[in-house]
C-alpha positions, 0 to 999 in steps of 0.5 A: 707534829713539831717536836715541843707539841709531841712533848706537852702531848706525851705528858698530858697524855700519860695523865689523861690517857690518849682519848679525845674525851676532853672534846665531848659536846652535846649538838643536840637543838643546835640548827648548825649541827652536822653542817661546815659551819658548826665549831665542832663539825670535825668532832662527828668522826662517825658522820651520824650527825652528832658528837657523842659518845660514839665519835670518842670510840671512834677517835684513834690515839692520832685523831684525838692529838690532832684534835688535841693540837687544834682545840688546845695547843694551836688556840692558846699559840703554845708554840710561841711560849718557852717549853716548860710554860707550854707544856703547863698551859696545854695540859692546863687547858685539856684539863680544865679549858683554854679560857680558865687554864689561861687565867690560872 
């Protein structure tokens, strides 16, 4: 994890807790559900073909920053911003999205 990650997470973190609850999403009725070619396919971490409750029981306090990175800091390029604006926009997105964080 790069230094200025580490930091927008341990602030976040504090405030939300470390669970991946923030990427909870129903697959069910979706064709691509369970497959390589599902968004979210890396969210089943208990491999039952569905991202549900039990995949964020299942998700350690490493998975769920890694997730974190990927979903949140890496999607918005937060590293390419100066440190307070992105420490703001990633926990601005965790909490309510990239897309709204962005336009807030």
């Amino acid at each position: 994890m790069s230094d200025a990650f580490q930091l927008a997470h341990a602030f976040t973190a504090r405030w939300e807790g470390e669970e991946c609850r923030r990427l909870f999403r129903s697959c069910d009725g979706c064709r691509e559900r369970a497959t390589t070619r599902c968004g979210w396919h890396s969210l089943d971490l208990d491999t039952d073909g569905d991202v549900d409750a039990d995949d964020i029981r299942a998700c350690t306090k490493a998975q769920a920053a890694a997730l974190f990175r990927t979903h949140f800091w890496d999607k918005l390029s937060c590293k390419a911003l100066p440190l307070p604006l992105a420490v703001a926009l990633y926990d601005g997105a965790v909490n309510m999205g990239p897309a709204r964080a962005v336009r807030q």
